[in-house]
PyMOL Python script that loads the backbone (N, CA, C, O; Angstrom):
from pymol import cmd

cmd.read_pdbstr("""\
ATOM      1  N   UNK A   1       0.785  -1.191   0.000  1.00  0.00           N
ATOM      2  CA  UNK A   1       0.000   0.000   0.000  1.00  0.00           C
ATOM      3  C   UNK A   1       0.843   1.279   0.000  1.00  0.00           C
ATOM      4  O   UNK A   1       0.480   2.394  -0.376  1.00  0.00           O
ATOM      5  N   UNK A   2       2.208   0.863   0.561  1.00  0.00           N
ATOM      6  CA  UNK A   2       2.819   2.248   0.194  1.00  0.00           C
ATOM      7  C   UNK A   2       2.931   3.157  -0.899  1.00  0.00           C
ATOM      8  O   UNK A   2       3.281   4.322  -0.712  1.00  0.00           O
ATOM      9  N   UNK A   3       2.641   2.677  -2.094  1.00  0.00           N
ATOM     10  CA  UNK A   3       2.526   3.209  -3.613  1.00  0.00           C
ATOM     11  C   UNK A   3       1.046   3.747  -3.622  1.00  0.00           C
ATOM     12  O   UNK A   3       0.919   4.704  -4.386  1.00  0.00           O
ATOM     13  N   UNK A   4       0.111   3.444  -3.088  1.00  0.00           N
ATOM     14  CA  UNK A   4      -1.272   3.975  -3.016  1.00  0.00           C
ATOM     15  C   UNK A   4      -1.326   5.687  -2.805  1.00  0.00           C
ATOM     16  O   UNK A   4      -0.768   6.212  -1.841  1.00  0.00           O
ATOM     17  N   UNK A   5      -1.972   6.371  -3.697  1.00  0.00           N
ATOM     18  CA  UNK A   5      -2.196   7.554  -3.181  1.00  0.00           C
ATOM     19  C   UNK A   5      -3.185   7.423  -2.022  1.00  0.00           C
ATOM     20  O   UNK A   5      -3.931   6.511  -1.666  1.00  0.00           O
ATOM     21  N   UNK A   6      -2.878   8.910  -1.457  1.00  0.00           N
ATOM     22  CA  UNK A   6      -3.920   9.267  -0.185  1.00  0.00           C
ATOM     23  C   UNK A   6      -5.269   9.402  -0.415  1.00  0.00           C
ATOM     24  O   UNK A   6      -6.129   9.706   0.412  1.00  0.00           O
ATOM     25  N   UNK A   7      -5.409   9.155  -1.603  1.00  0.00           N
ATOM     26  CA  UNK A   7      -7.443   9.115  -2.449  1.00  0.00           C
ATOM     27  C   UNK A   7      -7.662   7.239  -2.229  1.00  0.00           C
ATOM     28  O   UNK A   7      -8.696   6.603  -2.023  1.00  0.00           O
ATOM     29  N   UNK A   8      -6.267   6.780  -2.374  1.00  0.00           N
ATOM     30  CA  UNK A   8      -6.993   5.806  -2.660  1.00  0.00           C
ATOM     31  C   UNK A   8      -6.434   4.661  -1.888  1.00  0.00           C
ATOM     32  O   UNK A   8      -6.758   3.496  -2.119  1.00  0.00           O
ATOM     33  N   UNK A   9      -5.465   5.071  -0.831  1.00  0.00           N
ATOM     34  CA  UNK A   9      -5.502   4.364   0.268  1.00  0.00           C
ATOM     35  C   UNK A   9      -6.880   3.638   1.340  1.00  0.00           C
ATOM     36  O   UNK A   9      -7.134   2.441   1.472  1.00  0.00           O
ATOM     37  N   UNK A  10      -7.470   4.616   1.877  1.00  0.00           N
ATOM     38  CA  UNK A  10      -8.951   3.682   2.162  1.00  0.00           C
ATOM     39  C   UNK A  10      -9.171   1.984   1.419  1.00  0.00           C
ATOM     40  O   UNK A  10      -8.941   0.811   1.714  1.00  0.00           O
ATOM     41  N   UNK A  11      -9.766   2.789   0.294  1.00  0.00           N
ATOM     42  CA  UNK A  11     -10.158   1.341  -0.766  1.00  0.00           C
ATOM     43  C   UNK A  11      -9.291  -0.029  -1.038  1.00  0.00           C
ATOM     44  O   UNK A  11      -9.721  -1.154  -1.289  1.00  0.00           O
ATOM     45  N   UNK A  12      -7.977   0.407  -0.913  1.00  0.00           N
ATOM     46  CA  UNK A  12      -7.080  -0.620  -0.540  1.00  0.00           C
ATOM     47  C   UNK A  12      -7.097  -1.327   0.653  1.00  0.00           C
ATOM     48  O   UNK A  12      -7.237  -2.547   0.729  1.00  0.00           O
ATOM     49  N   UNK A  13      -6.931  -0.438   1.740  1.00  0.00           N
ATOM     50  CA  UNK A  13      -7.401  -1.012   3.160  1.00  0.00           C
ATOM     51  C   UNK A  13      -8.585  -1.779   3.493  1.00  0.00           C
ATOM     52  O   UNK A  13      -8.742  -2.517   4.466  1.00  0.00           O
ATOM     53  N   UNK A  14      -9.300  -1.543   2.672  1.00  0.00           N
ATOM     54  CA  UNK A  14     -10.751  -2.274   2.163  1.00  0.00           C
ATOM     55  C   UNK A  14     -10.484  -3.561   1.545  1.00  0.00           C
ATOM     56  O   UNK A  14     -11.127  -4.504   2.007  1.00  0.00           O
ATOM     57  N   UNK A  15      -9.710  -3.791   0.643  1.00  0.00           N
ATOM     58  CA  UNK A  15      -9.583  -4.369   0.179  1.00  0.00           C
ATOM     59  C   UNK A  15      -8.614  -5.723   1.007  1.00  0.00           C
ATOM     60  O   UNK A  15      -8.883  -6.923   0.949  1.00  0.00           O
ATOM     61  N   UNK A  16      -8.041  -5.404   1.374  1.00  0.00           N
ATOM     62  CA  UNK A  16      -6.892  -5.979   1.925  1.00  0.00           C
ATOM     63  C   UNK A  16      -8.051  -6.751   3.647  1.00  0.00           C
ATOM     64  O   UNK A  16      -8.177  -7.889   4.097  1.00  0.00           O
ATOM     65  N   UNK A  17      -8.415  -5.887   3.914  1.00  0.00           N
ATOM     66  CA  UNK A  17      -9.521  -6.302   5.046  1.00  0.00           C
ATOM     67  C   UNK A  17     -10.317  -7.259   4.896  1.00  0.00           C
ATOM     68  O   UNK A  17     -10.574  -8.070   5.785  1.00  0.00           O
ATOM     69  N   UNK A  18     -10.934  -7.272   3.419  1.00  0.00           N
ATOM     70  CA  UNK A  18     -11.484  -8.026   2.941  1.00  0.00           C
ATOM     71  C   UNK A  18     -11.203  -9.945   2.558  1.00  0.00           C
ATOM     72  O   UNK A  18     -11.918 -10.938   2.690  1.00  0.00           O
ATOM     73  N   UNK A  19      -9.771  -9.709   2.042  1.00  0.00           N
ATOM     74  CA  UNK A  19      -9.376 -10.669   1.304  1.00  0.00           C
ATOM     75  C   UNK A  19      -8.993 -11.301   2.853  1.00  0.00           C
ATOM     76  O   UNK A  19      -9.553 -12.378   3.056  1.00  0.00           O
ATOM     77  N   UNK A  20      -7.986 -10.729   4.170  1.00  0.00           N
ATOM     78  CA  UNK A  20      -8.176 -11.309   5.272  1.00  0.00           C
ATOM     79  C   UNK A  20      -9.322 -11.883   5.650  1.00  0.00           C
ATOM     80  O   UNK A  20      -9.246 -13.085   5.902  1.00  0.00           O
ATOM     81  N   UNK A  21     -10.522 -11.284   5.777  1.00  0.00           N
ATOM     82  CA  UNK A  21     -11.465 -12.048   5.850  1.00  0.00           C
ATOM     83  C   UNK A  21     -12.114 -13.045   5.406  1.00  0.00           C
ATOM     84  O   UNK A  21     -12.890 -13.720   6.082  1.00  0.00           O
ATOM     85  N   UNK A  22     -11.919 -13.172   4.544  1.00  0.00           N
ATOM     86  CA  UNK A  22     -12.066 -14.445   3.599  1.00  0.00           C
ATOM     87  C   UNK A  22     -10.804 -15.319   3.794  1.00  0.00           C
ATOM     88  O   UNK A  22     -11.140 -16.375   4.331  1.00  0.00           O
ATOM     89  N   UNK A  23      -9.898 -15.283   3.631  1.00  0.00           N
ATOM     90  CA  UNK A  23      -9.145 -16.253   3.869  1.00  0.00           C
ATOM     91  C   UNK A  23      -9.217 -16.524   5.214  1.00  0.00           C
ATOM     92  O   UNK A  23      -8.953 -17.719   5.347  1.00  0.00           O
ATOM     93  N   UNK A  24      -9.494 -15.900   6.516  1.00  0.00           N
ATOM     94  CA  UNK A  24      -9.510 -16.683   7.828  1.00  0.00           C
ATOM     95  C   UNK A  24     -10.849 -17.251   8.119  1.00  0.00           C
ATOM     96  O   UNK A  24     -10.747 -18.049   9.050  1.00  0.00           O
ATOM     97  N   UNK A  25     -12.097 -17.145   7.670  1.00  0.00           N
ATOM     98  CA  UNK A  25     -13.354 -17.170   7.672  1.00  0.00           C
ATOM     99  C   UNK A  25     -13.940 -18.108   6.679  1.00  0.00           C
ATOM    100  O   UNK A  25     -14.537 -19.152   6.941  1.00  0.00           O
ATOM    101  N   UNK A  26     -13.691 -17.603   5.497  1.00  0.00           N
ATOM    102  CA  UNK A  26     -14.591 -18.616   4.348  1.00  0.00           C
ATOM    103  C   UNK A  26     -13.552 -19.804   3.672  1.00  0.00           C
ATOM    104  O   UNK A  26     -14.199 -20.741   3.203  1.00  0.00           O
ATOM    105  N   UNK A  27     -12.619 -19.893   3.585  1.00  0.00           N
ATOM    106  CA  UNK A  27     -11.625 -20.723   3.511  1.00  0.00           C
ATOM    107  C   UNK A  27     -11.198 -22.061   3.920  1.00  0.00           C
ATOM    108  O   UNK A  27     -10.934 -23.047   3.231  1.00  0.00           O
ATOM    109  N   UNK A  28     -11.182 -21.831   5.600  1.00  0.00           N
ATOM    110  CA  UNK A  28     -11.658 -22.880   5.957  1.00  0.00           C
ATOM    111  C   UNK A  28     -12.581 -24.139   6.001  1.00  0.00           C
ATOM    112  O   UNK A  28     -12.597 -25.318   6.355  1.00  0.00           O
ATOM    113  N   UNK A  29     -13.308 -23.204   5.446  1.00  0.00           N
ATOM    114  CA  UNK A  29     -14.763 -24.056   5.281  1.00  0.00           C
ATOM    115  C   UNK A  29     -14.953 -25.291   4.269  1.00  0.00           C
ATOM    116  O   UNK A  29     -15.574 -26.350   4.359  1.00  0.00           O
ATOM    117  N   UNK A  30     -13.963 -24.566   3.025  1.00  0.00           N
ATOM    118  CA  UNK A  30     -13.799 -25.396   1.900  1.00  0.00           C
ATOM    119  C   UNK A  30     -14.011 -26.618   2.199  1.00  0.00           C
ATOM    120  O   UNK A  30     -15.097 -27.196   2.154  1.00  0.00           O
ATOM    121  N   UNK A  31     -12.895 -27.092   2.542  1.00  0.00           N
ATOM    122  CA  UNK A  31     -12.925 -28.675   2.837  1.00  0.00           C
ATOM    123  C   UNK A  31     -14.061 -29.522   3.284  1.00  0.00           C
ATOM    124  O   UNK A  31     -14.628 -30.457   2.717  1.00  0.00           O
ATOM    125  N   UNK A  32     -14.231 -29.029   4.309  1.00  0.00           N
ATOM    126  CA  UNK A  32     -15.431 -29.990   5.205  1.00  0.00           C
ATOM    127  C   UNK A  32     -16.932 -29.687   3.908  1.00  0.00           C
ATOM    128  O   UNK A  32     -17.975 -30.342   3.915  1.00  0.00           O
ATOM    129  N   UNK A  33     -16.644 -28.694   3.054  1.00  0.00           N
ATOM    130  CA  UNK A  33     -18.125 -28.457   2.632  1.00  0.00           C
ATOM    131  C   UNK A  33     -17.872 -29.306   1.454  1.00  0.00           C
ATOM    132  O   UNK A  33     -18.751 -30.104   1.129  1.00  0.00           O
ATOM    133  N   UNK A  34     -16.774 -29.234   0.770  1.00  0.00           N
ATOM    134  CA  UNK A  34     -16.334 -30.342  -0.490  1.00  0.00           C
ATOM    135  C   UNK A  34     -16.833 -31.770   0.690  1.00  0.00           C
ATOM    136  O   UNK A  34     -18.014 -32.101   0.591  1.00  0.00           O
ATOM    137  N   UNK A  35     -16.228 -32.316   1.420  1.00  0.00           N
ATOM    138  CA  UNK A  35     -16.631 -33.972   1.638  1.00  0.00           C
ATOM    139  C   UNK A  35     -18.213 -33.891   1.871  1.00  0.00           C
ATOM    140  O   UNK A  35     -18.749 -34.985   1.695  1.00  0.00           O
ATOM    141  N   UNK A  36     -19.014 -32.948   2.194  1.00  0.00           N
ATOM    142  CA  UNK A  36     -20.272 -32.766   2.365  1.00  0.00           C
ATOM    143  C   UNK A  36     -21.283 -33.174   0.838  1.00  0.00           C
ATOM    144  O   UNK A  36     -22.109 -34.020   0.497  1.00  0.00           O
ATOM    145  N   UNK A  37     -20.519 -31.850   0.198  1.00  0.00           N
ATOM    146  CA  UNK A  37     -21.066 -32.433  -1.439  1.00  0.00           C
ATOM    147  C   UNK A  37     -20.745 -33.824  -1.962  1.00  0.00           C
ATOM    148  O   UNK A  37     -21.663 -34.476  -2.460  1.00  0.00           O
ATOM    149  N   UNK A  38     -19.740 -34.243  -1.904  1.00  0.00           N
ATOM    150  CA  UNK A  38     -19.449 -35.314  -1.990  1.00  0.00           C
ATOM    151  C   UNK A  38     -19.947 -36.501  -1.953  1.00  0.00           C
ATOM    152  O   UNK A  38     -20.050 -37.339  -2.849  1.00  0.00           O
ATOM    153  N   UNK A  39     -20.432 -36.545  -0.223  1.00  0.00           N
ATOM    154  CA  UNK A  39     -20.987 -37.651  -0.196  1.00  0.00           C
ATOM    155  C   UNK A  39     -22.479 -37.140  -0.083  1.00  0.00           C
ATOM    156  O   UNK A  39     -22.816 -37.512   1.041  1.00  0.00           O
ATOM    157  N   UNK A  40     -23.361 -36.598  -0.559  1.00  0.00           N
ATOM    158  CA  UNK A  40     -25.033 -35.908  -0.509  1.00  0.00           C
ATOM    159  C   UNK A  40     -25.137 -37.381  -1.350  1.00  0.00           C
ATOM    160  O   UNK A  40     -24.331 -38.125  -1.908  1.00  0.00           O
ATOM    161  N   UNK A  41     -26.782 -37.363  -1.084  1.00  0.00           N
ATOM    162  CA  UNK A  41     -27.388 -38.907  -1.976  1.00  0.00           C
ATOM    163  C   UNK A  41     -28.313 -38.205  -2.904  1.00  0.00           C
ATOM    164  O   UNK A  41     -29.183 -37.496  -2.398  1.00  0.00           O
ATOM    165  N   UNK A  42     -28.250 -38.295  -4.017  1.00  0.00           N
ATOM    166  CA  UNK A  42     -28.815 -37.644  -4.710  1.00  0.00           C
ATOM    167  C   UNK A  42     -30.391 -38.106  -5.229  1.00  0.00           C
ATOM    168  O   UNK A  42     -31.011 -37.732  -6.225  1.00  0.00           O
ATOM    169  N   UNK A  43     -30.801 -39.117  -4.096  1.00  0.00           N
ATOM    170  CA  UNK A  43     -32.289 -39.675  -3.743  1.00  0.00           C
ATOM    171  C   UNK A  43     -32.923 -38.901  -4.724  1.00  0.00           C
ATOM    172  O   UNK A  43     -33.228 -39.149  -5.890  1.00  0.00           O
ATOM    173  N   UNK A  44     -33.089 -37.689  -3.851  1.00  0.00           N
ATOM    174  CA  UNK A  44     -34.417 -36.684  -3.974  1.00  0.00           C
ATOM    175  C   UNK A  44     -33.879 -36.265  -5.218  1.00  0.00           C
ATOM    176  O   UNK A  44     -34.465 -35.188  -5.328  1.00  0.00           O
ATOM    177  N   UNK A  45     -33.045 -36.382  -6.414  1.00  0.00           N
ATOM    178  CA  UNK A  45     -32.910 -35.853  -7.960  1.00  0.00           C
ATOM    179  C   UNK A  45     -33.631 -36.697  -8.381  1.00  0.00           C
ATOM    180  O   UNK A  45     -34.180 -36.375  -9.435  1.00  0.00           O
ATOM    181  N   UNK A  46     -33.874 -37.662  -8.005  1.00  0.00           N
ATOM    182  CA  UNK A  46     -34.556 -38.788  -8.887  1.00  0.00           C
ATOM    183  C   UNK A  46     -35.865 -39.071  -8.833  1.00  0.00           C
ATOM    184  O   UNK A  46     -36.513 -40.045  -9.216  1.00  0.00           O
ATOM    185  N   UNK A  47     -36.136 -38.131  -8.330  1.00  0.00           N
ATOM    186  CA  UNK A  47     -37.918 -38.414  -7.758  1.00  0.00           C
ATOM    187  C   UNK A  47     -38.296 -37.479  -9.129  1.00  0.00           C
ATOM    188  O   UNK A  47     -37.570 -36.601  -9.593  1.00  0.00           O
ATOM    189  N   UNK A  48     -39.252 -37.781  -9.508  1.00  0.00           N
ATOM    190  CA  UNK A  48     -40.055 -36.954 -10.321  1.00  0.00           C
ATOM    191  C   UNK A  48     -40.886 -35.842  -9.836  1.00  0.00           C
ATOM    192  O   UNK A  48     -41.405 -35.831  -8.720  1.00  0.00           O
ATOM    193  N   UNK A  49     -41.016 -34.717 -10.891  1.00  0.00           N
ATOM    194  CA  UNK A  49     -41.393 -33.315 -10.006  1.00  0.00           C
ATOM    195  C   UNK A  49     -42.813 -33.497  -9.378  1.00  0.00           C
ATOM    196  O   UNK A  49     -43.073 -32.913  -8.326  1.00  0.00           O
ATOM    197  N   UNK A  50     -43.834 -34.371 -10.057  1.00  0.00           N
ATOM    198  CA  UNK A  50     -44.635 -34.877  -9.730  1.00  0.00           C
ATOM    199  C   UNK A  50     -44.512 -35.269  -8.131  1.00  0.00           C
ATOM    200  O   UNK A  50     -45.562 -34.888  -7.613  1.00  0.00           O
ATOM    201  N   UNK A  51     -43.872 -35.722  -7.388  1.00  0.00           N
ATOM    202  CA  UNK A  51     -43.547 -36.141  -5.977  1.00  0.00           C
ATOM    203  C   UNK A  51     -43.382 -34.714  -5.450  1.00  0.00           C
ATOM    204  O   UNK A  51     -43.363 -34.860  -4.228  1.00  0.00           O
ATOM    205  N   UNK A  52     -43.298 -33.865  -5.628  1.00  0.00           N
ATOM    206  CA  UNK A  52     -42.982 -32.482  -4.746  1.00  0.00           C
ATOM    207  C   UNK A  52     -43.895 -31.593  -4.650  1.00  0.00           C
ATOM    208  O   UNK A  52     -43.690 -30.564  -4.007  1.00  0.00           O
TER     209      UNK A  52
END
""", "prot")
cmd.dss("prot")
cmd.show_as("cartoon", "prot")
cmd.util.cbc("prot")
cmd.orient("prot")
């Protein structure tokens, strides 16, 4: 951020806040939500719309 002008420092800091947040927060998650999809039974695709 040192190259950032003073207009546009904020938005960087924004930015940078952001991408921390996501990487300590939504990131994690990946994994456990991949073996989740993974193993789902895809039963209920096979039902006809008729059943719902």
């Amino acid at each position: 951020m040192p190259a950032a002008s003073a207009k546009d420092r904020p938005f960087c800091q924004g930015k940078v806040a952001a991408a921390k947040f996501f990487a300590r927060i939504v990131l994690p998650l990946v994994p456990p939500r991949r073996l989740i999809v993974e193993g789902a039974d895809l039963s209920l695709m096979e039902l006809p719309e008729a059943a719902f």
